[in-house]
C-alpha positions, -999 to 999 in steps of 0.1 A, spaced: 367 285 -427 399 301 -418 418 276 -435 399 287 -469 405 320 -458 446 317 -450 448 297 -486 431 324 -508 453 351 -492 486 326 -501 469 320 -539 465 357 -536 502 369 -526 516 336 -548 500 354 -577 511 389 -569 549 380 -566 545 354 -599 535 390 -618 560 410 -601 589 385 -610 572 379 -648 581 419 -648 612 420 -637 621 386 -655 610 406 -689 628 437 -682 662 425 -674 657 395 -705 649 429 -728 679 449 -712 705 416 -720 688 408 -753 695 447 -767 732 454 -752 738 414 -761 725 421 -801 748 451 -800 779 435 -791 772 407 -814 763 430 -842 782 463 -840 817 468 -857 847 475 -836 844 513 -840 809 515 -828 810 494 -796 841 517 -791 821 548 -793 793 537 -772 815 510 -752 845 527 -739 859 495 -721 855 475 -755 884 492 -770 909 477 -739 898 444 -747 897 421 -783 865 422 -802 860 382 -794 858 390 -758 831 419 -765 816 391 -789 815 361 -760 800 384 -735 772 399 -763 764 359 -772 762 347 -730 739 376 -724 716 371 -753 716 331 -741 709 344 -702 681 369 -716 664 335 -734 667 318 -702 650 341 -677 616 342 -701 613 307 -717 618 282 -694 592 294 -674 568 300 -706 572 271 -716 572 251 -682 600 227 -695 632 229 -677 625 257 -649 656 255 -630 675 269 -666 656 300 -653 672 300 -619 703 294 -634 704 322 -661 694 345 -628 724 333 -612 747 338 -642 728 375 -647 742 386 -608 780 368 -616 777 392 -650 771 420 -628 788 412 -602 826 411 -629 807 440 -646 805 462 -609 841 451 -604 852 460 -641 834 494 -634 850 500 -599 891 494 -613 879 520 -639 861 544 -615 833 548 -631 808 556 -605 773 557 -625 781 527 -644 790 507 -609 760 518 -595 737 504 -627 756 472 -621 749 468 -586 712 478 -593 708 453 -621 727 428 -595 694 433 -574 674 428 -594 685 402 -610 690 383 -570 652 389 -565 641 372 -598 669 344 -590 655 340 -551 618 343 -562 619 320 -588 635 295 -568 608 300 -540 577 311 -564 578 288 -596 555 298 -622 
């Protein structure tokens, strides 16, 4: 009896952190799919405008980073939709914090305070889904 008991409360927390991750998951894949779109897609003058850091840098490096973040957003949602290949999931979580991680430093050398602190939060975030996903597969 308190075997059955112990087990539904695991099921029970198991399927509380699988929705909480599944958030999380969805929100950083929709953050990386937009900003990775707009590097991909955006002229030289715009990503200047709204990317300050774009105009010390060529257009093929804003390009490469817009493409690896729109290949990291696929990986945090559909290996684990589709239950085929789960670690890719784990391992687009661990390329999301070494993003953020160059993207904190990046942001530090330019002091720019807000955008280090967005980094570092995304960096969190991304760690939990990366750590949760490798202990609570979908």
């Amino acid at each position: 009896m308190v075997q059955q008991n112990m087990f539904a409360v695991l099921t029970k927390t198991k399927r509380k952190m699988n929705y909480l991750l599944w958030a999380l998951q969805a929100t950083l894949a929709l953050l990386f799919l937009f900003t990775g779109l707009k590097k991909l897609t955006s002229s030289r003058e715009k990503l200047g405008q709204d990317l300050p850091w774009t105009r010390e840098h060529s257009l093929s490096f804003a390009r490469f980073i817009g493409g690896s973040e729109l290949l990291i957003a696929l990986g945090l949602i559909l290996p684990e939709l589709m239950h085929i290949f789960s670690w890719l999931t784990f391992l687009a979580g661990l390329s999301f914090c070494l993003i953020m991680v160059l993207a904190s430093l990046h942001h530090i050398k330019r002091k720019e305070g807000k955008a280090t602190q967005f980094t570092t939060l995304l960096f969190l975030l991304a760690a939990m889904v990366t750590l949760g996903r490798a202990f609570y597969p979908a």
